[in-house]
N, C-alpha and C positions, 0 to 999 in steps of 0.2 A: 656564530652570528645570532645574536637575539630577535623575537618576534616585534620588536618594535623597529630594530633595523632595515629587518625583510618586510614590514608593511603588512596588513590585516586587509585588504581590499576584497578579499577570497571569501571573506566573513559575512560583507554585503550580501556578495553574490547565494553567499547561502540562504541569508535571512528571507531573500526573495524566492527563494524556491519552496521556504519554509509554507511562506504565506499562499504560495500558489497551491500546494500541497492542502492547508487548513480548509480553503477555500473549495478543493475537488472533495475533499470530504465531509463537508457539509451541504454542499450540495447535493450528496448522494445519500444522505442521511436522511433529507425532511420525511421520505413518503414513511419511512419505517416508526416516527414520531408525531403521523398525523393518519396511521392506517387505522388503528382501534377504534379513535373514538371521532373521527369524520368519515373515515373514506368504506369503512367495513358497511357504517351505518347508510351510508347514500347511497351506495353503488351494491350492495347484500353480495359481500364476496366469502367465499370459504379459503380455507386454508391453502388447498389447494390454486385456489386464483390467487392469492398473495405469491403465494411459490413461484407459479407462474411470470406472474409480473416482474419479480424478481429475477427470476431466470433468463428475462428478456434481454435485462440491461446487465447481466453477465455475459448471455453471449455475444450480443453485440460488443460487449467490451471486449472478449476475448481472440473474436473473431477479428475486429478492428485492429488490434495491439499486433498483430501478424502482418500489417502495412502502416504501423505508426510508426514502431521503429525505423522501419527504412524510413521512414518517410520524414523524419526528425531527422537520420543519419543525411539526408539529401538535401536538404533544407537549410538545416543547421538548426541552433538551439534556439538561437533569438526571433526567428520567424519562425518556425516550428512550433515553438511554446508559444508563444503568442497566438497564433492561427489554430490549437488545441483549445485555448483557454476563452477566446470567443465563441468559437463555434456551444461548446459545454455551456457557456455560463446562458446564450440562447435559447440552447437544449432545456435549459433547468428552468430559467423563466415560464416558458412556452408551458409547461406542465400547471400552468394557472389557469390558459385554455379548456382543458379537457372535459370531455362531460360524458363520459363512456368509459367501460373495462376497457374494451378495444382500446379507446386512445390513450388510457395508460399505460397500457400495452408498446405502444409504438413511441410514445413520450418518453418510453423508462430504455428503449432499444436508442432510441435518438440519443440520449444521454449516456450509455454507455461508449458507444462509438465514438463519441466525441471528448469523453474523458479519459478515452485511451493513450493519447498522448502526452496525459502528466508523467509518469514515471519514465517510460522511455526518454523524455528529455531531461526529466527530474538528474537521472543515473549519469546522462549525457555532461551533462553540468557539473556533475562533481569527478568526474574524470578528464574533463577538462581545465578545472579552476582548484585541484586538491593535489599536492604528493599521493602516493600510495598509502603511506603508513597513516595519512588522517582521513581519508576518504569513508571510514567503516563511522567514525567520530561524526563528520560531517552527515554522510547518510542518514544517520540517527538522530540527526539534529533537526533535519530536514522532515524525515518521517515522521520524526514527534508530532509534527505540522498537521497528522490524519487523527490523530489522538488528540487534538489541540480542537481541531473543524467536529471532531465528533463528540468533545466537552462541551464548547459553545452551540453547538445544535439542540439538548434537549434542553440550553437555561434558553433559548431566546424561541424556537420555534412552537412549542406550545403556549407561548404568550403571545406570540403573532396571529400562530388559530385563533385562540380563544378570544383576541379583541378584534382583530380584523377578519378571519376567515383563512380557511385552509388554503385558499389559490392563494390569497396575501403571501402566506408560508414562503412558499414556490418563487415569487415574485424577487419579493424582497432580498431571500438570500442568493438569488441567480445573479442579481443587480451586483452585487460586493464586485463580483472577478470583473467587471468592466471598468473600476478603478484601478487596479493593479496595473493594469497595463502599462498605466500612466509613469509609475515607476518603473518600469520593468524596461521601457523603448528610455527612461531616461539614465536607467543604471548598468542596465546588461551590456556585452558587447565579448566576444571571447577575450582570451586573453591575449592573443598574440595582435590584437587590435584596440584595445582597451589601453586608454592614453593614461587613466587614473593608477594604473598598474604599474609598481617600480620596476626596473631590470631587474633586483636584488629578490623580489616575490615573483617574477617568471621563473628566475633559474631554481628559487626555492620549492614552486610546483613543478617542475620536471625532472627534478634531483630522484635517482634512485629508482627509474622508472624502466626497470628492464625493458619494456615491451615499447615504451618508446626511445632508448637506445638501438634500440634491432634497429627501428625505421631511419632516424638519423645517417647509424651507417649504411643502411641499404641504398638510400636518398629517395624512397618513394613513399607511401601511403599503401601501406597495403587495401586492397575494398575485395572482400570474400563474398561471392554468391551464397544464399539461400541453401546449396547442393552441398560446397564446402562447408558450411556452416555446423548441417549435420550430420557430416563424417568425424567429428571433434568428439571425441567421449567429454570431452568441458563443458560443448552444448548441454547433453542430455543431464547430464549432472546437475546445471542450473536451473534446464527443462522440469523433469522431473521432481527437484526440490519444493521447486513453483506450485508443480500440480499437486503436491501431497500436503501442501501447507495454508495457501492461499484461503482456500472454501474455508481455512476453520476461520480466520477473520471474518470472510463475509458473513459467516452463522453467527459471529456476535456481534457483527453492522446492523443485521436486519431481524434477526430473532430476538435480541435480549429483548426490548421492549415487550414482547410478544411473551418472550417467558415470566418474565414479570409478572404479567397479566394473570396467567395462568397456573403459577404457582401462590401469589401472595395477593392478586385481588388489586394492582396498584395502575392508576389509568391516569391520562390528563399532568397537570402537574407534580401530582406525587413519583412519578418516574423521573423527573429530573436531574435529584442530586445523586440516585443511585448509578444511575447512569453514567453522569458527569465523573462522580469515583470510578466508577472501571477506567475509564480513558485516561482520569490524571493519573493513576497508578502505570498504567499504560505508557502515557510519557513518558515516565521518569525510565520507564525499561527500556525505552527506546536510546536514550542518551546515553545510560547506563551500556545499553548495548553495544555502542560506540565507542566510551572508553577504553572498556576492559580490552580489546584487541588492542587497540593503539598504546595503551601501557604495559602489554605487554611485548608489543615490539619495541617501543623504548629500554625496554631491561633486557634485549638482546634476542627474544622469541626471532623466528624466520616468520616471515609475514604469513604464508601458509598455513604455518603451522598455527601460529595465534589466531586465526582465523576461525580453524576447525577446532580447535579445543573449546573457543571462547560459542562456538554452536553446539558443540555437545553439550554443555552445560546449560544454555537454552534448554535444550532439546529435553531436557532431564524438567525443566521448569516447567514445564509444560503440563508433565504428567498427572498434577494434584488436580486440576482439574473434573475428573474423573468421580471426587467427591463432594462437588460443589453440592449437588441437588442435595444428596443427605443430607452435608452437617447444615446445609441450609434449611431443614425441618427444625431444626433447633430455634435459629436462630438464622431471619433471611439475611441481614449482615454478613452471617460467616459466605454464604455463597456470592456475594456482590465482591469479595475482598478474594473468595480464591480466582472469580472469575476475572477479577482486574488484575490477579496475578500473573493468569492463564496468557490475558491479552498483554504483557506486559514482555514475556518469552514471547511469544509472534512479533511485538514490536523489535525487540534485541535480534530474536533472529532473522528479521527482516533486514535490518539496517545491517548485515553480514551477509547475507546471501547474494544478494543484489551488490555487494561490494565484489563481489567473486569477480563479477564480469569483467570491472574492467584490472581484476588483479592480472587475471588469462588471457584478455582479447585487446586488441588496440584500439584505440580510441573512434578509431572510424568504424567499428562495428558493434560497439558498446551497445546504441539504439535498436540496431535490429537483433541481437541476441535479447535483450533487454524486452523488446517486443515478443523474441519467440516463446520466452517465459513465461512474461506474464497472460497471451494468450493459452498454455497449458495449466496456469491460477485458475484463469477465469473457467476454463473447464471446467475444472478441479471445484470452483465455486458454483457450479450449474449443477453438478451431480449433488453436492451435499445441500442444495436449496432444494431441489427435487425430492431426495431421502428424507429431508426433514418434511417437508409437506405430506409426502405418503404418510412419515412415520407418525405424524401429528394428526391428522384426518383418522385414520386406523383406531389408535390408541385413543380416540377423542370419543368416537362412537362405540367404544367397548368403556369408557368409561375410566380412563387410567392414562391420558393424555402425558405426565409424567413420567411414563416409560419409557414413551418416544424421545422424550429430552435426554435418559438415562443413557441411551442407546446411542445419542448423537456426539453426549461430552466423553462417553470411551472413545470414540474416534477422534475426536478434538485434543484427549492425551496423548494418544500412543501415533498420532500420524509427523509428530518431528523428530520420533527415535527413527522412526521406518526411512522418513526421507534423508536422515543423517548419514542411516547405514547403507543406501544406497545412492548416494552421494559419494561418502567413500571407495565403495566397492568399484566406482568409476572412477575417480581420480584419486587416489591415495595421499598424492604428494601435491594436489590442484597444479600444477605448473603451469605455466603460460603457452600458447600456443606458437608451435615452430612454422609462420605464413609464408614464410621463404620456400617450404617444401612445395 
C-alpha cells in the first residue's frame, strides 16, 4: 500500500507540533539576546546573576517536567498542550513587566514551569499519531522546530529591542503561541477520534507496534506508577542519557551570545546571522537525525539496533567540538560552523533518544517517562549553567575568561560518548518493557 493510499493526515499533526515546539523556543531564547546590551546595562548584573537567572528557569523547568508528564498522560495531548502552551506564552509575555533581578528571577522560574509541558506532550503525540519505524523521522522533524524558534529569534528580537525596547521583545514574541491554538483546537484530536483520519492510516500507525500488540491482547491499558517506573533499567537509561546531554544544549541557548561577546567583540545585531547559522546547521541535523534510523530500518536494521548505531555516530559528532575556540583564533567562522556542528549531533541525537521511549514503554506512559527525563535534562542543565558562571566569573578576574569556555566545550564533546556508554551498559538490546510482570 502506497503513502497516498494510507493518507498523510499524521503529517498535519506533526507540522503542529513543529510550530509549537519553534514557538517554546523562542520564547526561551529572548532574554539571552537582549541580556548584553539592555538588561546587564539596567539592572548591573554579573555573570554570576545571569547564571543564576538562568538556573531559575531550569529548575523550575526540571522540577515541573516531574508532574507534566503525568499530567499530559491524565489529560491527554489536546488539553494538555494546549493548557502548557497558554499558561508559557503568559509566562513569556509577563516578563515585559519586570523591573528587578528578583522579578527576573521569578519570571524566568514562571516560564520554565510552564514550558515544561511541550515535550512531554511533544513525544506523547508522535506515539500516538506515527508507526515505530518513522517516529525517530518525525521526532526530528518536530525538534528541528527548536532550531527553527532559535534562528528566527536573533533575526527579529534585536530589531524589536532596538526600535521598540527590550519589554516589547518579551511582549511580542509571547503574543505568536496564542494564535496556534487557533489551529491546534481546529486540527488536533487523537487518532482513534479524529474523523479526517482514514481506516487505512489508523492500521498503518499501529502496524508493527510490539508494545501496543501486548495491550490489544491483554485488553487493558497498562498505567504504571512513578515506583514501577524506576525499577525499569529503560527508565534510567532514558534518565540518565537526558541528564549527561541536555545542559550542553542549554550552554549553547544561553551562552553562545555571550561567548561571542567575549571572544570576537560582536554585540546588538552583528550576532544575528552567526547565530542564526549555528541553528540552521542545527536543523538540518535534526531531520538528518531522523532519517538515517528509519533507512535503516527500511533495509532490514531491527529498530533497536538502528537506533543505537545511528546515536553512536551522533555521539562521535559531537566530539570536534572541543576545538571550536582554537581554530576559531584563526578564523571566528571556523568556530560558529564546528559549533553549529556540535549543536547539529544534540539535535540528531535528540530526535533518537526521546524516540527510545515510546520504542520501550506504551503509550500511556510515554508523558511521564518523558517527563522523568527531561526533569534529569534540566538538572543536568542547572549544574553546567552554574559551572559555567563560576567558570566565567574566575577566569574573567584573572584575566583569561577564555579558559572557562575551553573547560566547558571539553565537556560538551565528551558528555554523548559517556551517556552512550552508559546507556548501553543498561539496556544492551533496549527491549521493550515486559508491564504484564
Amino acid at each position: 500500500m502506497n503513502q497516498e493510499t494510507i493518507g498523510k493526515y499524521r503529517w498535519t499533526i506533526c507540522s503542529l507540533v513543529f510550530f509549537a515546539t519553534t514557538i517554546n523556543y523562542l520564547d526561551r531564547q529572548v532574554i539571552s539576546l537582549v541580556v548584553e546590551d539592555y538588561l546587564t546595562p539596567e539592572f548591573k548584573w554579573t555573570e554570576t546573576d545571569y547564571a543564576n537567572i538562568t538556573a531559575a528557569f531550569q529548575f523550575t523547568y526540571a522540577f515541573a517536567l516531574f508532574f507534566a508528564g503525568r499530567i499530559i498522560d491524565y489529560l491527554g495531548t489536546r488539553i494538555g498542550y494546549a493548557l502548557s502552551l497558554i499558561l508559557w506564552s503568559i509566562s513569556a509575555m509577563g516578563h515585559a513587566l519586570i523591573r528587578s533581578t528578583t522579578g527576573f528571577f521569578i519570571a524566568r522560574g514562571a516560564l520554565g514551569a510552564t514550558e515544561s509541558g511541550n515535550f512531554p506532550a511533544a513525544i506523547k503525540v508522535v506515539a500516538e499519531w506515527f508507526p515505530q519505524k518513522e517516529r525517530a523521522l518525525a521526532t526530528g522533524l518536530f525538534n528541528s522546530g527548536a532550531n527553527i524558534g532559535a534562528i528566527i529569534a536573533p533575526l527579529i528580537v534585536p530589531f524589536i529591542a532596538k526600535e521598540w525596547g527590550w519589554r516589547s521583545a518579551f511582549f511580542i514574541t509571547g503574543a505568536i503561541g496564542l494564535i496556534w491554538l487557533i489551529f491546534w483546537f481546529i486540527y488536533y484530536e487523537v487518532p482513534q477520534r479524529q474523523k479526517r483520519l482514514s481506516k487505512a492510516e489508523l492500521d498503518y500507525i499501529n502496524a508493527g507496534d510490539q508494545i501496543q500488540e501486548k495491550i490489544v491482547e491483554s485488553g487493558k491499558e497498562p498505567r504504571i506508577g512513578y515506583g514501577q517506573m524506576l525499577g525499569f533499567r529503560q527508565t534510567w537509561a532514558f534518565v540518565l542519557g537526558k541528564f549527561l546531554t541536555d545542559g550542553i544544549w542549554w550552554f549553547y541557548l544561553f551562552w553562545l551570545p555571550k561567548f561571542l561577546k567575549a571572544e570576537y567583540g560582536l554585540t546588538k545585531d552583528d550576532i544575528s546571522f552567526p547565530i542564526a547559522l549555528v541553528y540552521i546547521i542545527a536543523a538540518v541535523g535534526s531531520i538528518f537525525g531522523g532519517w538515517l534510523p528509519m533507512n535503516l530500518i527500511k533495509k532490514g536494521w531491527p529498530v533497536f539496533k538502528a537506533r543505537k548505531i545511528s546515536m553512536l555516530i551522533y555521539a562521535c559528532c559531537a566530539l570536534p567540538v572541543v576545538t571550536a575556540q582554537w581554530l576559531g583564533t584563526f578564523d571566528m567562522w571556523y568556530a560558529i560552523l564546528i559549533i553549529g556542528f556540535a549543536a547539529s549531533a544534540h539535535a540528531a541525537w535528540s530526535a533518537n533518544i526521546f524516540t527510545t521511549v515510546s520504542d520501550m514503554f506504551p503509550k500511556s506512559a510515554v508523558g511521564t517517562v518523558t517527563g522523568l527525563g527531561g526533569m534529569a535534562g534540566g538538572v543536568g542543565g542547572i549544574l553546567i549553567s552554574k559551572l559555567a558562571g563560576y567558570l566565567f566569573d574566575y577566569y574573567k578576574e584573572l584575566g583569561h575568561i577564555q579558559t572557562g569556555y575551553f573547560i566547558v566545550f571539553i565537556v560538551c564533546g565528551l558528555a554523548y560518548l559517556t551517556a552512550w556508554s552508559i546507556m548501553h551498559w543498561l539496556v544492551p538490546k533496549m527491549k521493550p518493557i515486559d508491564f504484564n510482570k
